[in-house]
N, C-alpha and C positions, 0 to 999 in steps of 0.2 A: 700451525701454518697461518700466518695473517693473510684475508683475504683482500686480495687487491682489484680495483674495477677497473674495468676495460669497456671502452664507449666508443662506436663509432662520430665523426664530426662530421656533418653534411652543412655544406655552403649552399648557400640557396642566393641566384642573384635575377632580379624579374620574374619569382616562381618556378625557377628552371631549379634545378638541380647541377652542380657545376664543379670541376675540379680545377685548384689553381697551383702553379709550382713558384715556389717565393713569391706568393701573395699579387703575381701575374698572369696574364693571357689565362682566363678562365674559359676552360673546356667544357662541354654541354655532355650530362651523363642522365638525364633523364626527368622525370617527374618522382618530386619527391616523396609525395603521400602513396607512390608504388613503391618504393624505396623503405617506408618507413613500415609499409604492410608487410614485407619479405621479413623485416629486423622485428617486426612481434614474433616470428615464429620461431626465433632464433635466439641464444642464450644472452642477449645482451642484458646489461649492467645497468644501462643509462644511456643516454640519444643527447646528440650535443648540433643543434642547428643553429647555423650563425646564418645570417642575412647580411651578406659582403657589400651588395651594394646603400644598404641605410646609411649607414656612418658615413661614408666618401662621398653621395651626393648629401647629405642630411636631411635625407627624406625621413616620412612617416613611418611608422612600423606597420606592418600589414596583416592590420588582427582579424582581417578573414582569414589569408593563412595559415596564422597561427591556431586562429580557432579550431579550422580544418583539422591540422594539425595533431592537436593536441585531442581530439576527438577520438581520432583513429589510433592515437600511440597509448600500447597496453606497458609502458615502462615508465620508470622516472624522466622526467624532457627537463633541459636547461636551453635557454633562448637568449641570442644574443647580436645587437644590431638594432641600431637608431634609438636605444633608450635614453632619453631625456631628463624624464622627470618622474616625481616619485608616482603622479599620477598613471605614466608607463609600468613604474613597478607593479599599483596596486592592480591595474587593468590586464593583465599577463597571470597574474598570478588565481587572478577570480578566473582564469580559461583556461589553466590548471596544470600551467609552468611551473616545475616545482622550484627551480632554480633559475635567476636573472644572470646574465653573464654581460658584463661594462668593457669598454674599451675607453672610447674616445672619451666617455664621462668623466673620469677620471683625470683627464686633463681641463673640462671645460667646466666641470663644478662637483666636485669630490663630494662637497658640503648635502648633496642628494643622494648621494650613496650612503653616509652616513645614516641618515635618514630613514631610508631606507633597512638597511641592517636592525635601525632602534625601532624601527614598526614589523619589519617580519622576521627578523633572526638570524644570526650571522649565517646562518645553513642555506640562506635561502640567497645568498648572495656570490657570485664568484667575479676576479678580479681578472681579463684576461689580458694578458702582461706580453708584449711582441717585442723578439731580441733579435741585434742582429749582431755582426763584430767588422768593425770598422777596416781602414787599413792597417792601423796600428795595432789589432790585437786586439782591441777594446770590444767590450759591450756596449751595445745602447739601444735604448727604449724609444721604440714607436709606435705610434698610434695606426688602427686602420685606414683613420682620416690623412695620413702621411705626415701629423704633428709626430716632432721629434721632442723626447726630454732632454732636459739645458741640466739634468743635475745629473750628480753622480748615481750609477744604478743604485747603490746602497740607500741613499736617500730615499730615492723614490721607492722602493721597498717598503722603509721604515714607515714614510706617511703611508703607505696602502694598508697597510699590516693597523697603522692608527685607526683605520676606518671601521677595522671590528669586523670584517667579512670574514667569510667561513672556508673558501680558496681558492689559489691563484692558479689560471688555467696558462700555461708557459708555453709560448710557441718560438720555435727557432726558426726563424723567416729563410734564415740560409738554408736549412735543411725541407721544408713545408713541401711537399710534394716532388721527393725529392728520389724518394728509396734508400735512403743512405743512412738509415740508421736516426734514434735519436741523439742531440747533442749532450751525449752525458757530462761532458764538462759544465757547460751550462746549467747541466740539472741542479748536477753536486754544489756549483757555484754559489745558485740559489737558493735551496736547502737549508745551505749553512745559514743563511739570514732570516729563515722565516722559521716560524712554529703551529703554520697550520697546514693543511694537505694542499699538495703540488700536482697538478694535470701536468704529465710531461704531454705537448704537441709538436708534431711536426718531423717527418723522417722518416716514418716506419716502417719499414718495406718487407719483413718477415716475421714469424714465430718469436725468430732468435732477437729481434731485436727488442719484440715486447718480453722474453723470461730477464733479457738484459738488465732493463729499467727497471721492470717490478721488480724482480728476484733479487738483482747485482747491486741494487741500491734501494735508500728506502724513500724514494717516491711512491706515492700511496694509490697514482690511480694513471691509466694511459689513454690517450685517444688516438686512433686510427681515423685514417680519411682516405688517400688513395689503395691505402691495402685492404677497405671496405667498399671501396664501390669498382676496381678492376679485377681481371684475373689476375693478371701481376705487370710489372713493368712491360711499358709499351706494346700492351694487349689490349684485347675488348672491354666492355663495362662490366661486369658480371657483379651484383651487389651478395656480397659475403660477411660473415663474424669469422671466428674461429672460434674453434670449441674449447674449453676450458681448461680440459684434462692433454688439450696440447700445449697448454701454457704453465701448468702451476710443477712448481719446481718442490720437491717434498724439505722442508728444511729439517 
């Protein structure tokens, strides 16, 4: 059986802890460093913190936070929001980020990501890739900053994949706080064009839909958001994992 990881994704936006549905109207679910103390005690894989609002005002990164942070989490941490420059990479990573996750960079100077990958290794880099599907059917790429891409997704694929990073975290904006399951078309879509590991985001609202994506296809790794921090749809906050031996499917 190939073991596949499962990570909760906490938004953090003014230090708050926050939950958003299509990447809108961000809900307030608590403090996140109580958040991340309840997920030491609990079987998680990896912790995926995104700071929503760095990239869309283009503010500074907030490496008291971070530091906080990363002090307190006894797991793998990937951090993502307002990274600029490689001197963001190297300063993140000395505070013990194992993993940098880019958005908006990617559109405003790739040539630093690169960089970045050839100083600490594609492992230590993830590309996070936001899809939506138009009226026509289509896919298309955008940014947290609300830049949209002018090329065909295949294209911008191809250059991400050029960059030499280690993998793309995929979030389906139609689905993102949604409960409705992940976009497995979109997953499959994507898959086909790349050759390194794929974070399905955005959708998850049960068990079944994570044995779906790990199990049903070979995406390598999931994240959860609102099925991590509520009881379940349109209930209270209650911060949860799920355990393991409810997930893994015996091949």
């Amino acid at each position: 059986m190939v073991f596949k990881r499962i990570m909760p994704c906490l938004l953090i936006k003014n230090k708050r802890l926050v939950k958003t549905k299509k990447f809108k109207n961000p809900s307030y679910i608590g403090d996140p460093i109580n958040a991340l103390k309840i997920y030491n005690e609990k079987e998680v894989d990896e912790l995926v913190l995104l700071d929503i609002n760095a990239s869309k005002s283009n503010s500074n990164i907030n490496f008291e936070l971070i530091t906080d942070f990363a002090a307190e989490c006894f797991m793998p941490l990937a951090y993502g929001g307002g990274v600029k420059t490689l001197s963001d990479f190297k300063k993140l990573y000395r505070l013990g980020i194992e993993k940098v996750i880019v958005n908006t960079l990617i559109f405003d100077d790739s040539e630093v990501i690169k960089a970045a990958v050839h100083n600490y290794g594609s492992q230590s880099v993830i590309v996070s890739i936001d899809v939506t599907k138009n009226k026509n059917g289509k896919y298309e790429i955008h940014s947290h900053s609300k830049r949209k891409n002018r090329k065909p997704i295949e294209d911008f694929i191809k250059h991400t994949l050029s960059l030499g990073i280690g993998e793309i975290m995929l979030t389906s904006i139609d689905r993102e706080g949604t409960w409705r399951g992940y976009d497995l078309e979109l997953l499959d879509y994507v898959n086909k064009l790349v050759d390194i590991p794929l974070i399905a985001n955005g959708g998850c609202g049960n068990i079944n839909d994570l044995k779906n994506v790990l199990y049903g296809t070979n995406i390598q790794a999931a994240a959860i958001g609102s099925m991590a921090v509520y009881q379940k749809k349109d209930t209270g906050v209650l911060i949860k994992f799920p355990k393991r031996e409810q997930i893994i499917v015996n091949e």
